[in-house]
N, C-alpha and C positions, 0 to 999 in steps of 0.2 A: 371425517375431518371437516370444519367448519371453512367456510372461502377466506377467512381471511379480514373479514371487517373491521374487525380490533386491532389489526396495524393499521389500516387506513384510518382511522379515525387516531389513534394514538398520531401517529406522523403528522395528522392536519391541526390536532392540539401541538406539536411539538413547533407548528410556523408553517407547515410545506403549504404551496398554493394550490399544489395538483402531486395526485399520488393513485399511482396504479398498482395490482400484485396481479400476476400471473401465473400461477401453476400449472406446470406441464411435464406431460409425461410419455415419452417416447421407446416405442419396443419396435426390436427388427428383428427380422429371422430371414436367412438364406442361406440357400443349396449351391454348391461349385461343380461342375462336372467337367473336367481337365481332358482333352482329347479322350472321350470315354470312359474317363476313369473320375468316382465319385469321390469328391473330398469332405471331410466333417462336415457339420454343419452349423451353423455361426450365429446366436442369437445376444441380443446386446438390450440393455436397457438402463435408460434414464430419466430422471424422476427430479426436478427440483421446483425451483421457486426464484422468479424474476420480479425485480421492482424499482420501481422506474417514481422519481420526484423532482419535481418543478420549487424551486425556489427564487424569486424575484429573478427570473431570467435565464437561471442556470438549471442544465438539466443534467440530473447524475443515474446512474445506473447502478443496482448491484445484485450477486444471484447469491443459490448456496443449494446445495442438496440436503443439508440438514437440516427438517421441516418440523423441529422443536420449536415451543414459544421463542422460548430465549434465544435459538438462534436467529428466528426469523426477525424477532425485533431486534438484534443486535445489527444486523443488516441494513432493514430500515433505517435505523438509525446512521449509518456509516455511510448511506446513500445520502442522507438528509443535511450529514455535516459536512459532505463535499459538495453538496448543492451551496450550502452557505458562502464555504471558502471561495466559490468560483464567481458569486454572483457581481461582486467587484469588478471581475472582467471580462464576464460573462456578453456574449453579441447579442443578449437578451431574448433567448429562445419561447416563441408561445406556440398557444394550441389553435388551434379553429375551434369555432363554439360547434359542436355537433350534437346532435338529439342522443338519450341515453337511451338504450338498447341494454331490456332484458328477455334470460328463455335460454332453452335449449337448441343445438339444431346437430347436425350429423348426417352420415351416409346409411343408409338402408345397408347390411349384412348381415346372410346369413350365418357363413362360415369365417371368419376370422385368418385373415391371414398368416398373422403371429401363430396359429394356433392348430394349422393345419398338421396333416400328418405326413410324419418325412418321408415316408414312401411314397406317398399320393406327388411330391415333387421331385422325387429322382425316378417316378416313371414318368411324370412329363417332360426331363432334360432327357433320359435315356430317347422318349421319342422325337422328340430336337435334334438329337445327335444321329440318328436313324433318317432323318430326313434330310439332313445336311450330306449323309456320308452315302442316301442314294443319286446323289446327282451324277449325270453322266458329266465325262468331261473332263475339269480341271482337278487336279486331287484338293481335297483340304486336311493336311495334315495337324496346321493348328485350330483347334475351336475348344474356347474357352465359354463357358456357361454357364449363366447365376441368374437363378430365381429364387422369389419369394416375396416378403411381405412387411408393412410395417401397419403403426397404432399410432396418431398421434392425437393426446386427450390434452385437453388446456379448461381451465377455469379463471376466468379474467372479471376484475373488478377495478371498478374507479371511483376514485373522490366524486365524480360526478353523476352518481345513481345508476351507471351499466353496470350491470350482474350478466357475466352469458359462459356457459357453458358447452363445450362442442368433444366429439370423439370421429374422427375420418381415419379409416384404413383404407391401405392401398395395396394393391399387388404391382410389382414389377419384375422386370427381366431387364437380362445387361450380357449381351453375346457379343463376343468377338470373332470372327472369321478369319482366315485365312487361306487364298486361294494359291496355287502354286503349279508351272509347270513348267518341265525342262525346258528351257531356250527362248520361253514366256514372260521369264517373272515371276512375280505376286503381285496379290493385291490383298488386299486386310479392310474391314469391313465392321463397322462399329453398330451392331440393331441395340435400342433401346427400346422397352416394352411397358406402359405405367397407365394406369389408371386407378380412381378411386372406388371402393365397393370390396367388398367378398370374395371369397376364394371362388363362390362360384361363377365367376364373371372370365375364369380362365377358358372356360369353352369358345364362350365367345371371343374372345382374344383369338384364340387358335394359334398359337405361337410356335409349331412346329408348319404348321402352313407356309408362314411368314418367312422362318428360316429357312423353308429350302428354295421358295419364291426369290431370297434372294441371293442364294447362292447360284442358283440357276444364271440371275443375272451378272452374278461375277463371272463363273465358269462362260459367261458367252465374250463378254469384254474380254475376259485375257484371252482366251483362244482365238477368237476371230478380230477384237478389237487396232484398230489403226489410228497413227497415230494422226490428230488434227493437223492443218496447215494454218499458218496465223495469218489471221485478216480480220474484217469486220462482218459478221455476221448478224441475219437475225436468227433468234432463239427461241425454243419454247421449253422453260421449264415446267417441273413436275411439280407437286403441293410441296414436298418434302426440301425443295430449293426456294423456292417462294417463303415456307415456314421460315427458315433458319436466315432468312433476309430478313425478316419482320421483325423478329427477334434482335438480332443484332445492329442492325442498320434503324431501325426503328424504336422497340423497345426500351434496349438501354440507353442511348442519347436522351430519350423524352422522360428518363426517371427525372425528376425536379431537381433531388438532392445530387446526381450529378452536375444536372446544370448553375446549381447554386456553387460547387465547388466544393461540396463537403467529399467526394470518392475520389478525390482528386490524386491522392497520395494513394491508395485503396485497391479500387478497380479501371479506374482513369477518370477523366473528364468528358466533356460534350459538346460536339459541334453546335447544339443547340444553345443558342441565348436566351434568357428569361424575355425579353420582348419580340420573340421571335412565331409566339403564335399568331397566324394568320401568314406565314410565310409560305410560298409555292416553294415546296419541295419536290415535286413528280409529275406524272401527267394525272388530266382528271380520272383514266382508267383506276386511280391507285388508291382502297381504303382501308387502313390497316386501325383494327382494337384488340383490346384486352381485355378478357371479360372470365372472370371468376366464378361464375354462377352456373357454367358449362355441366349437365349431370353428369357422375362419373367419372368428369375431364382428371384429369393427374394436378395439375393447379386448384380443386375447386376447392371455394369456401362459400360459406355463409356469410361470416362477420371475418372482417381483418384483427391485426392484432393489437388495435387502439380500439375497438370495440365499434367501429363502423360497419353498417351495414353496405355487402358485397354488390360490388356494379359494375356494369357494361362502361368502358371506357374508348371514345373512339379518340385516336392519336394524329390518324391520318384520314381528311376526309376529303376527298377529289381531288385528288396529292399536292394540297394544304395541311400545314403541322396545325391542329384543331386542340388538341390537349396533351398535357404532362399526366405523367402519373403521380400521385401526390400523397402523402401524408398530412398527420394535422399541422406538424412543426410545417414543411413548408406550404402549405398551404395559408395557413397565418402570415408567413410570411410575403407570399404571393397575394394575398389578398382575395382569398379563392377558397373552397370548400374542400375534404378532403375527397378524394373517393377509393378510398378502401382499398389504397394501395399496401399497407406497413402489413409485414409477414417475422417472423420470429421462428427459426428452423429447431431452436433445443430452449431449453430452461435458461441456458447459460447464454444466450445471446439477445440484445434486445431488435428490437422490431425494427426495419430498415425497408426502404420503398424496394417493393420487387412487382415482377412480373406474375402471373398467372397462366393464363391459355393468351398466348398472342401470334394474331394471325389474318392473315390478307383476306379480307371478305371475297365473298365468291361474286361471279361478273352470271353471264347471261348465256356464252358459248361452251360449247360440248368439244370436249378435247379434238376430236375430230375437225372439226371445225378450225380450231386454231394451226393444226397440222397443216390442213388444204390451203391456208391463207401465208403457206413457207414452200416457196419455189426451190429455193437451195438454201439449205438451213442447219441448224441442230438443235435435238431433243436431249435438254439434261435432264432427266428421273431424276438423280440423287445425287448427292455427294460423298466426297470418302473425308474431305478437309476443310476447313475456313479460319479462315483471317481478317482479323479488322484492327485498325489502331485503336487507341487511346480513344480520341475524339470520335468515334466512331464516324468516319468520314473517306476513307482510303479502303474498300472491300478488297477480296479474294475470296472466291469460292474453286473448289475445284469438284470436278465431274467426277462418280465414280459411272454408273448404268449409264449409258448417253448413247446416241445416234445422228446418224445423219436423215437431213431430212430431203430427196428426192422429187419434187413433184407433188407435192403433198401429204407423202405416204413414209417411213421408215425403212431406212436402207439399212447399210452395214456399222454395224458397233464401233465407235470411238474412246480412243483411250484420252482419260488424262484432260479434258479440255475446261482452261482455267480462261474464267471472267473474274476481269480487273480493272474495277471501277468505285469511282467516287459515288455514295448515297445519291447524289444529287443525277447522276448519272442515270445511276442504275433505276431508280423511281422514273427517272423522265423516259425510262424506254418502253417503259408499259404500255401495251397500246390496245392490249384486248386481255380481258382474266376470264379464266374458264366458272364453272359452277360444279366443279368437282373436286370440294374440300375436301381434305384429309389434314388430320393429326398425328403425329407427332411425338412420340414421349421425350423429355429433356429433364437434364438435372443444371439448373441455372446459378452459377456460382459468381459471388458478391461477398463484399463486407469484407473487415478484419477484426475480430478471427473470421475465417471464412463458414461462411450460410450458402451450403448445395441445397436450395429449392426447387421442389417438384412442379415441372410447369411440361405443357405442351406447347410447341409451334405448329403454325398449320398454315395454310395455304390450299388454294385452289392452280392448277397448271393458269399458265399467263406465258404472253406472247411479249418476246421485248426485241425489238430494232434497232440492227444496226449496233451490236455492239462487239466489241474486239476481244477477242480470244486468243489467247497463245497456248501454247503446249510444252508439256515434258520435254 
């Protein structure tokens, strides 16, 4: 199949100023295994063609899955005459000048995860379910388990001399837990498992590890866990709390096109104002980026989906807001460069600023460390739930794994212990971050229609002060 040149050139004789085509093509495959019990197996694919034109300020969209001449330019063409009609009252949308980028690039695979064999993945849930179901302790009567894999192949071209070509597979897992015991409770327990690469990269995942690692940690909360007293504590979270702050509290406020007002109706709006880089947000312990480039990460890329080349983006630096993430539209219009934020999750959806791998750089101290420096404290590991408004300004996080912290050491397990704070807040509690990052897998959800992209959050444990906890 040819890329596509002969509408971009058709469309640039027809007036357009700027005209992209994208083809892409996406295949998933995954295993369900239902309290022990294996259900079909689920494979899906799709296949179209995206295209995107600039007309004196207006910019129109249109896709199609039917990858005939005639469809394709009938398309074109229907993007090209709603680009005309708007351009009248168009808020005169442009691009940033960026360098053209051509070539191939991709993930190194051996075995294809699409393309694995279905035994090979219902004897890794069967040993998941095996692991989970030897915990002593609490029973788990519900555990819900989906593995497998997907393909994502794109061929992108522009009026402006990029040609690039890419293919990323990835594997992932999607567990639910459920812990349960008379006169105890539940608890329920969401593992996400994703990274980019080949089937055989499940070894090293070990994903039956994971899962009884953390059932282990439920089964100890609900049986011995107690519940918090509200007060103001200091705290030391784990990477997996620290991530999913970075993400939320950080990440998506500093997308641009939040703060310009365009997700407003969407996914919300931003505490963040466009003249607000250079603003103290947190204390200087606090550096949080997003960076694409991560090998294997679950977010990586090479090029975004404007044909930018992939970069380290720092957000947060000596907890100073230091950067947005940006696309070329608003980068034009911030008067700024893009970096390699715009992502496109199917054929059918166009490019929109998203995240990648984002997450709290690592400090200097050894978990240990951070422990000895909390006389009477607690240690949240993980989470089971979070919350954040609109402007991403007002947090909730709640504790699922957590403890009390003793004299510097870990005492007895606590249930339930929610921190509830303003971004502004919670940044300025930082006071020490450990150097033992960990990732994260997350499906990060934006746009309308909605675009679940594959990203990690991460973090390293970090110490924060003095801040107030209530409980169940």
């Amino acid at each position: 199949m040819d890329n596509g040149e002969w509408l971009v050139d058709l469309l640039m004789k027809e007036g357009a100023d700027y005209v992209e085509l994208r083809h892409q093509r996406n295949v998933d495959f995954s295993l369900v295994v239902k309290n022990g019990t294996p259900e079909p197996p689920e494979y899906g694919e799709a296949y179209g063609a995206a295209i995107r034109v600039l007309f004196k300020g207006a910019m129109a969209f249109a896709s199609t899955n039917i990858l005939t001449k005639g469809s394709l330019r009938e398309n074109g063409l229907r993007a090209l005459r709603a680009a005309k009609a708007m351009a009248k009252t168009s808020s005169r949308v442009g691009l940033s000048e960026e360098k053209a980028n051509r070539g191939s690039w991709g993930v190194d695979c051996k075995v294809l995860p699409t393309e694995v064999d279905t035994g090979k993945v219902l004897e890794l849930l069967k040993g998941v379910d095996a692991a989970i179901s030897s915990v002593k302790g609490a029973k788990f009567p519900k555990r819900l388990l989906i593995f497998g894999g997907d393909l994502e192949e794109k061929k992108y071209i522009n009026s402006q001399g990029t040609s690039l070509a890419s293919s990323v597979p990835r594997i992932s897992g999607y567990f639910i837990l459920t812990a349960y015991e008379g006169g105890k409770g539940s608890l329920q327990r969401i593992v996400q498992l994703g990274e980019s690469g080949g089937w055989e990269r499940v070894d090293l995942m070990d994903p039956a590890s994971i899962a009884k690692e953390e059932a282990e940690g439920m089964s100890r909360v609900l049986l011995e866990g107690k519940a918090v007293n509200p007060g103001r504590y200091n705290v030391v979270v784990g990477g997996e709390v620290s991530g999913i702050m970075s993400h939320e509290a950080c990440g998506h406020p500093q997308e641009a096109d939040r703060i310009l007002g365009r997700e407003a109706a969407q996914a919300g709006e931003s505490y963040v104002k466009r003249d607000m880089l250079g603003r103290r947000i947190g204390s200087p312990a606090v550096n949080i980026s997003d960076n694409p480039a991560i090998p294997n990460s679950n977010g990586y890329y090479a090029y975004d989906d404007e044909g930018v080349r992939a970069e380290k983006k720092v957000l947060i630096r000596d907890g100073i807001i230091s950067g947005f993430l940006q696309n070329r539209e608003t980068a034009y219009e911030l008067g700024a460069k893009s970096n390699s934020a715009a992502r496109a999750t199917a054929y059918s959806r166009e490019p929109i600023i998203r995240m990648s791998n984002t997450y709290t750089e690592p400090g200097d101290r050894t978990e240990e460390e951070l422990f000895e420096s909390v006389k009477d404290g607690l240690f949240i590991k993980s989470f089971q739930e979070w919350n954040i408004d609109d402007i991403r300004w007002n947090n909730r996080y709640v504790g699922l794994e957590a403890y009390q912290i003793k004299g510097g050491e870990l005492k007895q397990p606590v249930r339930s212990p929610i921190i509830e704070a303003t971004t502004e807040v919670l940044f300025s509690s930082v006071e020490a971050v450990g150097k033992d990052l960990i990732f994260k897998a997350a499906t990060c959800g934006k746009g309308q229609p909605e675009q679940g992209a594959a990203v990690w959050t991460g973090g390293p444990s970090m110490i924060m002060r003095n801040l107030f906890i209530k409980s169940r």
